[in-house]
C-alpha positions as CSV (number, residue, x, y, z in Angstrom):
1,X,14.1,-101.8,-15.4
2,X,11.8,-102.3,-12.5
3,X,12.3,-101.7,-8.5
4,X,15.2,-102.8,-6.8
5,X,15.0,-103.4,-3.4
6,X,18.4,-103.5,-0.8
7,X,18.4,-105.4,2.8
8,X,20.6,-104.3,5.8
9,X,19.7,-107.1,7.8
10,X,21.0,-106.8,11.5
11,X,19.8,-108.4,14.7
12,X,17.3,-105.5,16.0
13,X,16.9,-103.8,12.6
14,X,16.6,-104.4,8.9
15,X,17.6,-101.0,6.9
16,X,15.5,-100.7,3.2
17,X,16.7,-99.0,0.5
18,X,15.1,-98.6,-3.3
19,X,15.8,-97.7,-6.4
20,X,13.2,-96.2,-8.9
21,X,12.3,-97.9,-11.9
22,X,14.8,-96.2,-14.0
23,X,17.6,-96.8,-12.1
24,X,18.4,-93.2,-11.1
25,X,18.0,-92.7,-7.9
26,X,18.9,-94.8,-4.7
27,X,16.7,-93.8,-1.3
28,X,16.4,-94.9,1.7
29,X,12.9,-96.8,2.4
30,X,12.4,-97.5,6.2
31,X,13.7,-99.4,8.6
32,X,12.1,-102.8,9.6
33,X,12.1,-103.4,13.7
34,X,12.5,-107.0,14.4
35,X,10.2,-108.5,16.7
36,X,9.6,-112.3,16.2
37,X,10.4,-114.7,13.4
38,X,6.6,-114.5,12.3
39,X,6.3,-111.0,12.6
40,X,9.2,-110.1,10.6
41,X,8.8,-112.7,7.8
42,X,4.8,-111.0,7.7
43,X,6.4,-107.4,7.5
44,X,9.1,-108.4,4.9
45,X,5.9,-110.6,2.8
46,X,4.1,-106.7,2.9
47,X,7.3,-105.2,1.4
48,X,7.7,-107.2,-1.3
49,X,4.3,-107.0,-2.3
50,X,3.9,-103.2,-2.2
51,X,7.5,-102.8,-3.8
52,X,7.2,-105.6,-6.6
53,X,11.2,-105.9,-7.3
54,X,12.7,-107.5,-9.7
55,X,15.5,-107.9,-7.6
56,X,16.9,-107.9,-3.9
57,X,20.4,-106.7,-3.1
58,X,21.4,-108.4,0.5
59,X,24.1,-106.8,2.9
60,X,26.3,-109.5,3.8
61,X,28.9,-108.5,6.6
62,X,32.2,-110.1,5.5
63,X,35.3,-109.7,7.4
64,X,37.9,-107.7,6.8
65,X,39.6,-110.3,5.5
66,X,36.6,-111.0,3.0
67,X,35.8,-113.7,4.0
68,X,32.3,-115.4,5.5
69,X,32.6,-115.0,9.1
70,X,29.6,-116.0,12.1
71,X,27.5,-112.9,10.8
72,X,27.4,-113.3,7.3
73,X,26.1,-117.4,8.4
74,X,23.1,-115.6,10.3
75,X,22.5,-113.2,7.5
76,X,22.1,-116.6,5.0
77,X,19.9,-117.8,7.5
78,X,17.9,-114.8,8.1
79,X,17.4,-115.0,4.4
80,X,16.5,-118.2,4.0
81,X,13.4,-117.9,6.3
82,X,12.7,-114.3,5.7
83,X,12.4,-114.5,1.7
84,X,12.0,-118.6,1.5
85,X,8.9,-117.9,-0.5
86,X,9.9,-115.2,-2.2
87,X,10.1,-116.0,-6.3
88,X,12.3,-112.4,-7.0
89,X,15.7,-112.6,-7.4
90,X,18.5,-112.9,-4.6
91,X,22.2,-111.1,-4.5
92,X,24.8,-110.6,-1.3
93,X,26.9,-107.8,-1.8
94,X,29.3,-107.3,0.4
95,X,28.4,-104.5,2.9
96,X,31.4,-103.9,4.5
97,X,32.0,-100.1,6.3
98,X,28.1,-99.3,4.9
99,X,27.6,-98.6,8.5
100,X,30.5,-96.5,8.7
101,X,30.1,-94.1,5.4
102,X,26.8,-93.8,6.4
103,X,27.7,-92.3,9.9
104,X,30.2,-90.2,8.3
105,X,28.2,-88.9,5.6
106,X,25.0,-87.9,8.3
107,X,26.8,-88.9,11.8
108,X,25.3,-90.9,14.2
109,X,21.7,-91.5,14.6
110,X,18.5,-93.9,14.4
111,X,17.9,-94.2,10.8
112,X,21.4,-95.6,9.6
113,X,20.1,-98.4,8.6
114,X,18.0,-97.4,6.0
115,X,21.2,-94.7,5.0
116,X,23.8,-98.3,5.2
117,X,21.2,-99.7,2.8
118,X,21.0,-97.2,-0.2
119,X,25.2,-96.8,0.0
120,X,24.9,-100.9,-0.4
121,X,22.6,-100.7,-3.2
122,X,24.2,-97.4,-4.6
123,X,27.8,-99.7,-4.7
124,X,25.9,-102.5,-6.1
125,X,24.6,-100.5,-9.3
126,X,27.9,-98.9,-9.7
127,X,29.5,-101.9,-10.0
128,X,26.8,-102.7,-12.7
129,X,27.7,-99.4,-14.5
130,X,23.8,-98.3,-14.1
131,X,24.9,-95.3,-11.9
């Protein structure tokens, strides 16, 4: 097994989250501040090529309902430019209350994001069985 890579991708902010080669442990990476379409499709290019995965989990915000609302349209299309070139492989996983777990597991504060994308990726392997 090789790097996985998970995407919180919000309007301001793009939480990262990783998991070792082995598939053990789940941490949270960095958080990605958005600036311009260039400059964040330049910054995301960089992290794929330090990180080599063989795979990128993407939050996509469904409604309670669980269903594809206005913000899981933008995530798509946040996608679609930020990783157009990318050649690794693509999931959405649905992220709801990420956000919320990870404010009630460390409260409230700056890196979140990051936090919201390990809980989506740690939810993602369980589902494989793999944690």
């Amino acid at each position: 097994m090789s790097v996985i890579l998970s995407l919180d991708i919000g309007e301001r902010r793009i939480g990262v989250a990783r998991c070792d080669p082995l598939g053990i442990l789940v941490t949270p990476l960095e958080i990605m501040v958005r600036n311009h379409k260039e400059a964040d499709l330049g910054s995301m290019l960089d992290l794929i090529e330090r990180e080599d995965p063989s795979l990128i989990v993407i939050g996509l915000p469904l409604t309670l309902t669980g269903e594809e609302g206005h913000q899981a349209l933008k995530v798509r299309d946040d996608v679609r430019f930020l990783l157009s070139g990318c050649k690794t492989k693509i999931v959405f996983w649905d992220e709801r209350f990420t956000t919320a777990e990870a404010e009630r597991r460390f409260g409230t504060y700056r890196d979140n994001d990051s936090i919201a994308a390990a809980i989506l990726l740690e939810d993602y392997l369980a589902s494989r069985g793999d944690i």
